[in-house]
N, C-alpha and C positions, 0 to 999 in steps of 0.2 A: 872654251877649251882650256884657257890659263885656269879657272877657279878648279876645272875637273880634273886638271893635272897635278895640282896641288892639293887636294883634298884624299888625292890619289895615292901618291906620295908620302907623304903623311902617316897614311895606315899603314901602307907597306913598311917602314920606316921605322914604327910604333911610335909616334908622335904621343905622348902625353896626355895632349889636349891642343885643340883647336879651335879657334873665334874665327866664322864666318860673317865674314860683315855683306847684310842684304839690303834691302831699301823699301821704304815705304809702298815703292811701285808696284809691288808683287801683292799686295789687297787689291781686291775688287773695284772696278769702277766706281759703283756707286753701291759702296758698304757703305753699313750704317756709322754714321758718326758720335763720338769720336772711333776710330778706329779698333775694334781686339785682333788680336793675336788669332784669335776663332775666325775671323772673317778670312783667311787664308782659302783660296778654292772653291769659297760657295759661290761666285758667280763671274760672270764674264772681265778681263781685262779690259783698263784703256787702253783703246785699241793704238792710238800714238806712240804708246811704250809699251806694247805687249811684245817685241823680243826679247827688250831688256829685262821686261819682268821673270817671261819664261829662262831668262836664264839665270838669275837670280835663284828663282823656286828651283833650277834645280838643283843647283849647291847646296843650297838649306834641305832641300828632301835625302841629297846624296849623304849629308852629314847624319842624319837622322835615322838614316837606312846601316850605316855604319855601326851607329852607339847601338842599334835593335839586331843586328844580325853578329857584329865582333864585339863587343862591350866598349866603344871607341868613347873619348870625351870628347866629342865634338860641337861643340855650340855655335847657335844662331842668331845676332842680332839685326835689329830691322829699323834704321834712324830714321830719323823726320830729315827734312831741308839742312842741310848743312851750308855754312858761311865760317867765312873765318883767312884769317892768313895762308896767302899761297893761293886765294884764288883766281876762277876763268873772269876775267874782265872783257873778254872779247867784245866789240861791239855787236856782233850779231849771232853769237852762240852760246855767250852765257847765261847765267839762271837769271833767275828774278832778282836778286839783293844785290849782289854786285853790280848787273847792270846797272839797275836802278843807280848805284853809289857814281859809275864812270858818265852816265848822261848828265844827272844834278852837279857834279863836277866839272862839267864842258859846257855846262849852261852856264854855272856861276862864270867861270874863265870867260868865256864869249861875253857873258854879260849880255844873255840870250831874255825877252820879256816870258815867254815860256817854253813849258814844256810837257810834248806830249806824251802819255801813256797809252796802251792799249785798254779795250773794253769800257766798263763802267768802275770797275775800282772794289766792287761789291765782294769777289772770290775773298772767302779767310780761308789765310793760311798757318802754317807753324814754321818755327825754324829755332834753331840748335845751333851753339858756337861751337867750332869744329875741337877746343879742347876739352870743350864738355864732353864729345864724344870720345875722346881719346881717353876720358878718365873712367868714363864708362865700359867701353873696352878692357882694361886692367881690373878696374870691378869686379866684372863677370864672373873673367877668369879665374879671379880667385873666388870668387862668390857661387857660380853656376850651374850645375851640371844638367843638362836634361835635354829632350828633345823638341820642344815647344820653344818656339822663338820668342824674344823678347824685345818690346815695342821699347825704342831709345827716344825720348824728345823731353821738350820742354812742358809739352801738355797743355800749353798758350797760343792762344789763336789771336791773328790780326787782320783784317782788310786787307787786299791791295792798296786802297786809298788811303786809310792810315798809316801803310808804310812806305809809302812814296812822301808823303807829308814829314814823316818821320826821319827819313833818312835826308830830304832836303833841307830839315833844319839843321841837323849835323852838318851836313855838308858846307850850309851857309849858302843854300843857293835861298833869292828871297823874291822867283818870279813868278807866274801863274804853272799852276796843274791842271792842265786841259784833260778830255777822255774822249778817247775817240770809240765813241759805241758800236762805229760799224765793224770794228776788230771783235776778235775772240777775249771771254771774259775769262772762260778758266772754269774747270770743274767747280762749283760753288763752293763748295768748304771741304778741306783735307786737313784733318786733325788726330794724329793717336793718340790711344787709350795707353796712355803710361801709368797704369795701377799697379799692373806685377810689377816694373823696375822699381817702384817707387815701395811697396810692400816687399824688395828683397834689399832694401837699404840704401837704393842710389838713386840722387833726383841731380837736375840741374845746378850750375851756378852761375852763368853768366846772363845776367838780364840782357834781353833784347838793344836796348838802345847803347850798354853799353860795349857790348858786343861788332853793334854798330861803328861806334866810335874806331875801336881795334883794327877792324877791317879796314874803314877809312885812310886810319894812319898806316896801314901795311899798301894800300893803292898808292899812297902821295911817295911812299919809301921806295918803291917798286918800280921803276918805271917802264923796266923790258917787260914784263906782266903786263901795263899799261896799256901795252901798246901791241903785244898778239893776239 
């Protein structure tokens, strides 16, 4: 209701232009890897995030329907994983990196022998530092006009298990990584096809680990984050 109120808005308004920011969600369960921008529609949602998808694709169709029926500039971007300062640390509701970041940190502090993960560790995924996407963002806008969405990432895929490995050594946690099989492993690999961002001039810059590091130091600064 917010994103269609403001999209809304907008046109009536005559907005200039518009960045609709969508999310990887809104591809198909099991499109083919890495991900295009064409995989939009051709087959069934994951079904755990299919409202959020469906509401995502509608904003991006509703902008789309705009620029084809009023000549609107409305554009659509679509990021990978985002991480980065200001994130959910929750213990039981955050994503995968920050989690990750707040247990290898309660382990190091306890001075815990290990630490477990879910599944086997095997899922690759992607992930983006959330100022990369913010410069992406302003990119666009001066860069974009059109109705076709455009996949935002780093284009780099890593394990589960290399990133828990990863973010423990940052951490300076130095105990074991157990994997508990009988959990859920994770869609095996979610990856976008960042060709078009990358063929209209704008690619990433922040490498993963040290990305990682960032994040770290914005957790240990952070403490009320820390701790909802």
């Amino acid at each position: 209701m917010i994103e269609m109120n403001v999209i809304n808005a907008a046109w009536k308004n005559n907005c200039k232009k518009l960045l609709f920011l969508g999310s990887a969600c809104v591809y198909p369960n099991f499109a083919q890897q890495p991900v295009k921008e064409t995989s939009l529609l051709t087959s069934e949602l994951e079904p755990v995030t299919e409202a959020y998808a469906l509401a995502k694709i509608s904003g991006l169709k509703y902008c789309a329907c705009l620029n084809q029926q009023y000549s609107a500039d409305f554009i659509s971007v679509m990021p990978t994983n985002l991480y980065g300062p200001n994130d959910n640390y929750h213990p039981t509701n955050s994503h995968v990196l920050p989690a990750l970041i707040r247990r290898f940190h309660e382990a190091k502090v306890a001075n815990a022998p290990s630490v477990t993960c879910w599944g086997d560790g095997s899922a690759m995924r992607e992930f983006l530092y959330v100022d990369d996407l913010a410069e992406a963002c302003v990119f666009f806008m001066n860069n974009y006009s059109g109705n076709e969405t455009i996949n935002v990432g780093s284009g780099k895929e890593i394990t589960i298990k290399n990133l828990a490995e990863l973010v423990a050594r940052i951490v300076g946690y130095t105990g074991e990584i157990l994997w508990d099989t009988s959990k859920p492993t994770g869609t095996p690999r979610k990856v976008l096809d960042v060709s078009k961002a990358t063929a209209l001039g704008w690619k990433y810059k922040t490498e993963l680990a040290d990305g990682i590091r960032l994040a770290y130091e914005d957790f240990l600064n952070n403490p009320v984050r820390v701790e909802r």
